[in-house]
ZAFI-940786 format. One record per atom (N, C-alpha, C, CB): x, y, z. Coordinates in pm, 1 decimal. Glycine has a CB too. Layout:
+----------+----------+----------+
:     east :    north :       up :
+----------+----------+----------+
:        X :        Y :        Z :
...
+----------+----------+----------+
This chain:
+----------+----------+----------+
:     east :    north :       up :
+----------+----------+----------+
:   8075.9 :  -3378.4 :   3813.1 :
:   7946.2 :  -3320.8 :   3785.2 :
:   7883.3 :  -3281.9 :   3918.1 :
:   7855.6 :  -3419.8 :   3705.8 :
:   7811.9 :  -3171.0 :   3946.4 :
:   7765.8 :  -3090.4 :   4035.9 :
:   7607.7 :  -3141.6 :   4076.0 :
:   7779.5 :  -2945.2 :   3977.1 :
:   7540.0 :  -3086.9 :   4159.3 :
:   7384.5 :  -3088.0 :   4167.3 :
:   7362.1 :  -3108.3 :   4012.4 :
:   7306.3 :  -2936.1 :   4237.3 :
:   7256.7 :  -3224.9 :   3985.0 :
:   7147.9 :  -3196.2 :   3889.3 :
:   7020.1 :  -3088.5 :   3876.3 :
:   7097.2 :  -3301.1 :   3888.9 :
:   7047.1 :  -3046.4 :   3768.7 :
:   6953.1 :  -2923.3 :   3810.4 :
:   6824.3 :  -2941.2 :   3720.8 :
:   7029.3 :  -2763.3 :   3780.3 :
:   6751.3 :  -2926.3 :   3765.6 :
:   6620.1 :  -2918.3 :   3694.8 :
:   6509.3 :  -2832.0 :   3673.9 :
:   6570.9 :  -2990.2 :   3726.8 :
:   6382.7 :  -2816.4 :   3586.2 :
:   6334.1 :  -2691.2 :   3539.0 :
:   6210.5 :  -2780.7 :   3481.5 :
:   6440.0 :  -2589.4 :   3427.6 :
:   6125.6 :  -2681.4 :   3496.9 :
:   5990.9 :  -2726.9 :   3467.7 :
:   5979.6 :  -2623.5 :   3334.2 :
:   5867.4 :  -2705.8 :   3607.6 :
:   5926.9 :  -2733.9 :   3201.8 :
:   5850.1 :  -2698.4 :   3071.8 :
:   5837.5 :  -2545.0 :   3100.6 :
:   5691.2 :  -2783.5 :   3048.4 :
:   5699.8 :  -2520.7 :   3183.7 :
:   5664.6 :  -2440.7 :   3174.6 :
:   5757.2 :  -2328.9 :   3224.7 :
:   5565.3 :  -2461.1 :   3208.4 :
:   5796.5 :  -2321.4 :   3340.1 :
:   5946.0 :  -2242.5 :   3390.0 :
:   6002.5 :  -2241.6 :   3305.3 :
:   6039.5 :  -2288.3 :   3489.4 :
:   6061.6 :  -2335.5 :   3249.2 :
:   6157.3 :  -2309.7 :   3121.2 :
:   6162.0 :  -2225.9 :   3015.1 :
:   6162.6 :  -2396.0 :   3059.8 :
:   6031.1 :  -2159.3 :   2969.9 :
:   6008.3 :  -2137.9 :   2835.5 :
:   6062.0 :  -1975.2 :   2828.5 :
:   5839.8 :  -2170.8 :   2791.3 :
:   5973.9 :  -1904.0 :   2947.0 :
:   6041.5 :  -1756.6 :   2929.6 :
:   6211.1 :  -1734.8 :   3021.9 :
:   5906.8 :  -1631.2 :   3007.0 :
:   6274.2 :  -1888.9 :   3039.3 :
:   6412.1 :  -1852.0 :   3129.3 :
:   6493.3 :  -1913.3 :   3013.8 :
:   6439.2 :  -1933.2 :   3309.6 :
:   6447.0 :  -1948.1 :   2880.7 :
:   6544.8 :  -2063.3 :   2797.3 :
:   6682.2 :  -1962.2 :   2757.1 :
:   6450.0 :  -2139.6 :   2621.8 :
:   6695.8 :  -1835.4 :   2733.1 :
:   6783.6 :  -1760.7 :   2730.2 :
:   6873.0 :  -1788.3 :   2791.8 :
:   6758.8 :  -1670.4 :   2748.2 :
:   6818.7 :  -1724.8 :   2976.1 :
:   6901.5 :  -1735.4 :   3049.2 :
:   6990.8 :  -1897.8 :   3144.4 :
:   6837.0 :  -1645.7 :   3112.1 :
:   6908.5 :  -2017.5 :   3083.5 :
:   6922.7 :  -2130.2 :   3054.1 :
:   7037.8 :  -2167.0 :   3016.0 :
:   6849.8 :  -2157.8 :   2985.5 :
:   7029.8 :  -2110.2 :   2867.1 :
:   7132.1 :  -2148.1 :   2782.5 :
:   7258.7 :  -2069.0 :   2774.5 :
:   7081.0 :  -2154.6 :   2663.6 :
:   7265.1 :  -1952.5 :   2802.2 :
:   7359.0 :  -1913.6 :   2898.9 :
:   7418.7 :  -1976.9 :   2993.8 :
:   7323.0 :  -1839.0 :   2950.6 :
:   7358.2 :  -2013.4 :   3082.5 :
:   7384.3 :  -2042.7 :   3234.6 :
:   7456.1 :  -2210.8 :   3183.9 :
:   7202.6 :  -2039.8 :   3361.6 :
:   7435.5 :  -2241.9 :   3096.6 :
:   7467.7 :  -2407.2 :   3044.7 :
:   7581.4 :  -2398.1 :   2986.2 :
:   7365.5 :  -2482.7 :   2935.6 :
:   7613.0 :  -2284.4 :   2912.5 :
:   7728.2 :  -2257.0 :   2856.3 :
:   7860.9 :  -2243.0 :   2932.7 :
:   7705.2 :  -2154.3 :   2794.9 :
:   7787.1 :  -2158.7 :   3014.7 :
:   7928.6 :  -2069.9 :   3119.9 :
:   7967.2 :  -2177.6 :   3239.9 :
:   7860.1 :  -1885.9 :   3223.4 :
:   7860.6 :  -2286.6 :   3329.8 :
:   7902.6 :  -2356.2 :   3433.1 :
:   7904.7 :  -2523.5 :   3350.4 :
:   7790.9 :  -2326.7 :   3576.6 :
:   7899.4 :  -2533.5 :   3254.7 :
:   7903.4 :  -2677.7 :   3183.6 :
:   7845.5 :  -2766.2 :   3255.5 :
:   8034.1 :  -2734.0 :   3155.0 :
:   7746.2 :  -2696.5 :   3342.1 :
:   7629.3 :  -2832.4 :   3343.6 :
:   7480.0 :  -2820.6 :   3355.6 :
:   7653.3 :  -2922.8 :   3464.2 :
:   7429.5 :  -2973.2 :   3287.6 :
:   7313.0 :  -2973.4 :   3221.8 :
:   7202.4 :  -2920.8 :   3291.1 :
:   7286.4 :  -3091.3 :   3182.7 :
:   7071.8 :  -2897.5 :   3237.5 :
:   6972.0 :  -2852.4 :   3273.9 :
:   6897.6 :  -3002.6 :   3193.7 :
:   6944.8 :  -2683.1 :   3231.1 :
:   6792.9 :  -3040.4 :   3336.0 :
:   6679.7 :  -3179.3 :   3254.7 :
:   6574.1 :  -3046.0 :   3249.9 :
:   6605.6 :  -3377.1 :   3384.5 :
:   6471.7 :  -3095.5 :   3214.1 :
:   6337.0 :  -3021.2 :   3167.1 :
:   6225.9 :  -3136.3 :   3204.8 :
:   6335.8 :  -2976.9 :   2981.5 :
:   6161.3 :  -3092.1 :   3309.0 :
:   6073.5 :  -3191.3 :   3352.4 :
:   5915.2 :  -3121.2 :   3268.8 :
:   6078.7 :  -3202.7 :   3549.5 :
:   5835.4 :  -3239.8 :   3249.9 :
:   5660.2 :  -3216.9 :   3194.2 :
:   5594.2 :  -3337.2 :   3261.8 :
:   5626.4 :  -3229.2 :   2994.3 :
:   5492.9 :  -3296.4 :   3348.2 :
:   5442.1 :  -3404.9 :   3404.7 :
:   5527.0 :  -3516.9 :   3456.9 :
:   5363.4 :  -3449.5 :   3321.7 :
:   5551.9 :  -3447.0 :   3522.1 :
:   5697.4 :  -3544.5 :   3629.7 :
:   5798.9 :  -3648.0 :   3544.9 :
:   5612.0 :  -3679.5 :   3766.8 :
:   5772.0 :  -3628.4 :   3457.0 :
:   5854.3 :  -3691.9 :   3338.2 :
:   5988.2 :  -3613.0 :   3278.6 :
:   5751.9 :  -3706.5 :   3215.5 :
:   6105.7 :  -3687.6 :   3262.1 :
:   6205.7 :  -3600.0 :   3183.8 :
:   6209.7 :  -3605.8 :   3035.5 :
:   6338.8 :  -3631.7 :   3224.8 :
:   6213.9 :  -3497.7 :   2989.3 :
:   6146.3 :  -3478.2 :   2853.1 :
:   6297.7 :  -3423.9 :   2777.8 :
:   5991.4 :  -3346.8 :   2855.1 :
:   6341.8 :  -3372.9 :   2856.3 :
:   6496.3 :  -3329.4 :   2757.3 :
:   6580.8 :  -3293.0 :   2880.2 :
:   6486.3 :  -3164.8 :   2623.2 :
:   6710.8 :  -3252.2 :   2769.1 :
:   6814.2 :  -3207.7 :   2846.5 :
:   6887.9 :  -3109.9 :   2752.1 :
:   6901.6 :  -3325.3 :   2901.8 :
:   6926.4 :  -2978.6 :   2819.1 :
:   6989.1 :  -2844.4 :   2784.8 :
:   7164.8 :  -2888.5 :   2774.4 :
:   6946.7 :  -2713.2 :   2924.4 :
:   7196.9 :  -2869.0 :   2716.8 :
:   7385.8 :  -2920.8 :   2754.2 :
:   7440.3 :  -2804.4 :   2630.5 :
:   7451.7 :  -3161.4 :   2697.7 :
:   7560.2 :  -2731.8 :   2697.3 :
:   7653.4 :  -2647.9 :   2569.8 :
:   7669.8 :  -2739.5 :   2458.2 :
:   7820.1 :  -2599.1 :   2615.6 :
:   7723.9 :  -2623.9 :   2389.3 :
:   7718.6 :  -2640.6 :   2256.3 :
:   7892.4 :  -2724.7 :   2297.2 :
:   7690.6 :  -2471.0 :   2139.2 :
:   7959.4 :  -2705.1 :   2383.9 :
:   8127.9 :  -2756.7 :   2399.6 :
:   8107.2 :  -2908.5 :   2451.9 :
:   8236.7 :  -2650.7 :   2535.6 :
:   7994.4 :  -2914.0 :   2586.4 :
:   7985.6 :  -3052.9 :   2592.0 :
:   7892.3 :  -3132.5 :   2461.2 :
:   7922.6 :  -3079.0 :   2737.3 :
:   7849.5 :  -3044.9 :   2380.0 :
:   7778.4 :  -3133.4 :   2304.2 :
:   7893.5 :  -3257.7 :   2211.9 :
:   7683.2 :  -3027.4 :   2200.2 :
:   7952.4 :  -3087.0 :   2121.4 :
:   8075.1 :  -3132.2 :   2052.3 :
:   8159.6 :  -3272.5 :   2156.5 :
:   8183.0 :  -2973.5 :   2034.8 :
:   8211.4 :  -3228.0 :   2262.5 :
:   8297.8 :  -3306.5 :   2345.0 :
:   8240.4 :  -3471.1 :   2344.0 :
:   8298.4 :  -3234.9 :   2501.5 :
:   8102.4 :  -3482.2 :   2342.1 :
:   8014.5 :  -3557.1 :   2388.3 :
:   8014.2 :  -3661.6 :   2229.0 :
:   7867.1 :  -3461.4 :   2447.2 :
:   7997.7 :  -3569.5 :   2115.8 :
:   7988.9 :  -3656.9 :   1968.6 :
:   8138.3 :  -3722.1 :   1986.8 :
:   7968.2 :  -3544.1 :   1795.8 :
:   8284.9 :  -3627.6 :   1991.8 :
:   8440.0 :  -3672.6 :   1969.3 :
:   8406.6 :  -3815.0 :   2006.4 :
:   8574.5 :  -3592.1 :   2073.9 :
:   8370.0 :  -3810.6 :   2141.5 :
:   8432.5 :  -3920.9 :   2209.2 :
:   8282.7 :  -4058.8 :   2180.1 :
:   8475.8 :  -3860.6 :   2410.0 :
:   8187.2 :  -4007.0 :   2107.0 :
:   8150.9 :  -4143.3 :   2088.8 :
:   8180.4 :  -4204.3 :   1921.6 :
:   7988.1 :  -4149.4 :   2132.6 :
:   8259.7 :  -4067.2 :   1908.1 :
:   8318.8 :  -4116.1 :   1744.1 :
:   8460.7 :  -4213.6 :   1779.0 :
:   8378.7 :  -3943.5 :   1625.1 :
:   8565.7 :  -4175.7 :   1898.2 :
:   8633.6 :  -4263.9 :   1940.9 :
:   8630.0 :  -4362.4 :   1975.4 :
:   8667.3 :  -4246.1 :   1987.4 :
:   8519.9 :  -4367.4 :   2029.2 :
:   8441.2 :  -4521.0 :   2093.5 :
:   8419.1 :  -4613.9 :   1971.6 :
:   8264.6 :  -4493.8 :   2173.2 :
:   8325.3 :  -4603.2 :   1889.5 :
:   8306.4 :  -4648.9 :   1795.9 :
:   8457.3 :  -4683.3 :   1711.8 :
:   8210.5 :  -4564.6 :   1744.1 :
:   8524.2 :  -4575.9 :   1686.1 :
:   8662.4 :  -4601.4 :   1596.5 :
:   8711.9 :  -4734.9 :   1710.9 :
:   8800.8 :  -4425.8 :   1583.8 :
:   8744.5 :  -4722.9 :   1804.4 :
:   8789.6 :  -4785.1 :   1910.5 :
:   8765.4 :  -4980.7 :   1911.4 :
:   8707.7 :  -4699.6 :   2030.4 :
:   8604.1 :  -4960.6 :   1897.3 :
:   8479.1 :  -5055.2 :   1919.1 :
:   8571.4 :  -5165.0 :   1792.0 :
:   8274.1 :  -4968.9 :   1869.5 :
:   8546.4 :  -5087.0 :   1645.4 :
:   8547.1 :  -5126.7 :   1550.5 :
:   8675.0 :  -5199.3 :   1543.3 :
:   8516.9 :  -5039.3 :   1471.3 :
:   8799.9 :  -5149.3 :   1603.8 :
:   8941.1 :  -5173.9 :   1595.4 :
:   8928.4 :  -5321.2 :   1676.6 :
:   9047.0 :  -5042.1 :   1669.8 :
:   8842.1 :  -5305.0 :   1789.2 :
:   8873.3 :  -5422.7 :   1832.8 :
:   8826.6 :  -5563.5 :   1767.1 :
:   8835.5 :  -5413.6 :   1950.9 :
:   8690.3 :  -5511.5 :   1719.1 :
:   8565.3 :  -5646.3 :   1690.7 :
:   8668.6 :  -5689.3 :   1528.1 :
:   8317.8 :  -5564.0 :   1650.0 :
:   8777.8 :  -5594.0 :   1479.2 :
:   8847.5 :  -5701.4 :   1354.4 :
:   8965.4 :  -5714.2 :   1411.9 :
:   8868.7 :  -5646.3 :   1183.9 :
:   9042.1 :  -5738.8 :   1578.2 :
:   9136.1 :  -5792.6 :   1613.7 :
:   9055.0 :  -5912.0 :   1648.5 :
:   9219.6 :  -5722.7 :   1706.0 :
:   8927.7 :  -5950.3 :   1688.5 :
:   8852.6 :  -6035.4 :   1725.6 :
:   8836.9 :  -6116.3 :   1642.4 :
:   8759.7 :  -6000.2 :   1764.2 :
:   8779.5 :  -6056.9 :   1488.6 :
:   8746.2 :  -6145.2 :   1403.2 :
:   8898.4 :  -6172.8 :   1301.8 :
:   8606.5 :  -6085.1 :   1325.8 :
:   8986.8 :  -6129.7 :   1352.4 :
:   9136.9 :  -6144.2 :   1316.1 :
:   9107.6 :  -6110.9 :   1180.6 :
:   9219.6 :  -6295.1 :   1342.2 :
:   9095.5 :  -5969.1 :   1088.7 :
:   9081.0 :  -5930.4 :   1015.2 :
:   9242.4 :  -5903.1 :    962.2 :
:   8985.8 :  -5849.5 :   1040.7 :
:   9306.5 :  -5883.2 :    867.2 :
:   9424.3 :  -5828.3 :    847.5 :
:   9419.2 :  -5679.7 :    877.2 :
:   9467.3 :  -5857.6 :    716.6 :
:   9515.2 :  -5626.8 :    945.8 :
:   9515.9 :  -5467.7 :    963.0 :
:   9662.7 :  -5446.6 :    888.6 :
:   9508.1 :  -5403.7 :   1149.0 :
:   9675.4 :  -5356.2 :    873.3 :
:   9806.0 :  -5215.4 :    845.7 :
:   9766.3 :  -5073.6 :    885.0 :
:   9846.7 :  -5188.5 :    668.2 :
:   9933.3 :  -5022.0 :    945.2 :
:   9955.8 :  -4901.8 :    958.2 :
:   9869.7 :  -4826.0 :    859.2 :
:  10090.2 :  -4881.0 :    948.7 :
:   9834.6 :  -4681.6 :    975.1 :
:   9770.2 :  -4574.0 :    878.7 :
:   9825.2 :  -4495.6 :    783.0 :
:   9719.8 :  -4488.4 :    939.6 :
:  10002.2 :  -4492.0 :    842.4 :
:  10045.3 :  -4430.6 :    687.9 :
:  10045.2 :  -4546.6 :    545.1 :
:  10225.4 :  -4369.0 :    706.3 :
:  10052.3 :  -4670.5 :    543.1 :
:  10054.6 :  -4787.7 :    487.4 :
:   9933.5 :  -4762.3 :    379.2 :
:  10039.2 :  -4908.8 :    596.7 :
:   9848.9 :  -4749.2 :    486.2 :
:   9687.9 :  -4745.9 :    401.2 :
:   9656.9 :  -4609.3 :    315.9 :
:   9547.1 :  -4753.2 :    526.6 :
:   9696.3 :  -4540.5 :    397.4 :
:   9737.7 :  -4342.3 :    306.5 :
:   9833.1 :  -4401.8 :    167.4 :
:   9901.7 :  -4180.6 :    454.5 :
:   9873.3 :  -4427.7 :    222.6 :
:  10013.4 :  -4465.0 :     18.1 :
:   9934.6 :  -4561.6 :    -30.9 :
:  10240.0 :  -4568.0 :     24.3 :
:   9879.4 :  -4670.4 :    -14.4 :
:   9768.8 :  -4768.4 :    -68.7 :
:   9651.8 :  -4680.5 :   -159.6 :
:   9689.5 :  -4850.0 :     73.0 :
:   9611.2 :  -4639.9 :    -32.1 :
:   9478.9 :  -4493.8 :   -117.0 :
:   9528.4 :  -4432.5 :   -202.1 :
:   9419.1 :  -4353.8 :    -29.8 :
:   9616.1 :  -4327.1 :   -190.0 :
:   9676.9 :  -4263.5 :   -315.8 :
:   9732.2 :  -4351.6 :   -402.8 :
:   9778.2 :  -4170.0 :   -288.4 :
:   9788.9 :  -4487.9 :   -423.4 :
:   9859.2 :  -4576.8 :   -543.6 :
:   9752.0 :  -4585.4 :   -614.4 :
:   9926.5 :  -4726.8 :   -514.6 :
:   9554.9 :  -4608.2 :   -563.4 :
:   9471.3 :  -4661.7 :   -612.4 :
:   9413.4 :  -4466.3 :   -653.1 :
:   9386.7 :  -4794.6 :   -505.1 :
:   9413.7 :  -4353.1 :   -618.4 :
:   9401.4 :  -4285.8 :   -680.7 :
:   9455.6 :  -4228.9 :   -851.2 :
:   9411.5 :  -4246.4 :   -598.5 :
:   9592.1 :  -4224.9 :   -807.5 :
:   9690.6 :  -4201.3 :   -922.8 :
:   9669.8 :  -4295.9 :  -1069.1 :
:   9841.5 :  -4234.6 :   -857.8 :
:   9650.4 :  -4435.2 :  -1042.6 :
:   9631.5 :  -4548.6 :  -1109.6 :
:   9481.7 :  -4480.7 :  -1183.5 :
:   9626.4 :  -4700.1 :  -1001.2 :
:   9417.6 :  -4441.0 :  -1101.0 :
:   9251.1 :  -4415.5 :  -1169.6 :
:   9256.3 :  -4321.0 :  -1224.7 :
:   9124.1 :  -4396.5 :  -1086.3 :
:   9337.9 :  -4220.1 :  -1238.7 :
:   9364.8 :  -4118.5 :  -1212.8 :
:   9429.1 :  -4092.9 :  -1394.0 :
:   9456.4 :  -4112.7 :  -1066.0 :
:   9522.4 :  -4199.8 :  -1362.8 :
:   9599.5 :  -4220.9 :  -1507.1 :
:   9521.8 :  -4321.7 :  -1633.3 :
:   9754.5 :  -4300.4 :  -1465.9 :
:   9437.4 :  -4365.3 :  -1582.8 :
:   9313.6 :  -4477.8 :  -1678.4 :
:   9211.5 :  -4373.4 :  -1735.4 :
:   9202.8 :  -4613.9 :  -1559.6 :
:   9212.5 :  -4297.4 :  -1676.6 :
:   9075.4 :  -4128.4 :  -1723.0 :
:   9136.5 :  -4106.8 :  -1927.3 :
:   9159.9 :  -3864.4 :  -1561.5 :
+----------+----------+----------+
């Protein structure tokens, strides 16, 4: 990550175009200062996405560990895919 760059509210408002542009093309953020305070942050739409993946991994990740912790029973994901569909088909055939 490069210089932090920053922009005042008011600066901001008639440059948010060229902002969000400029956020897109060099992938890095813009803060938005108001009364010396940071009030937001500008980030692409690619680091946004990039930014959700990986706290959806984290979490998947998080979760995997806290039931090796609480020694939960696990199985393989294809295991649990043929499990799901045995319990579809079964419901499936009770209709």
């Amino acid at each position: 990550m490069g210089k932090i760059k920053s922009v005042g509210m008011a600066e901001a408002r008639p440059k948010l175009t060229r902002l969000i542009k400029e956020v897109n093309e060099a992938g890095e953020p813009y803060f938005i200062i108001s009364n010396s305070q940071l009030k937001a942050v500008i980030i692409g739409i690619d680091q946004y996405n990039d930014m959700i993946k990986r706290l959806e991994d984290l979490s998947d990740a998080a979760e995997l560990l806290q039931a090796e912790l609480d020694q939960e029973p696990t199985m393989p994901f294809e295991k649990h895919v043929k499990k799901l569909k045995g319990r579809k088909s079964s419901v499936s055939a009770g209709n």
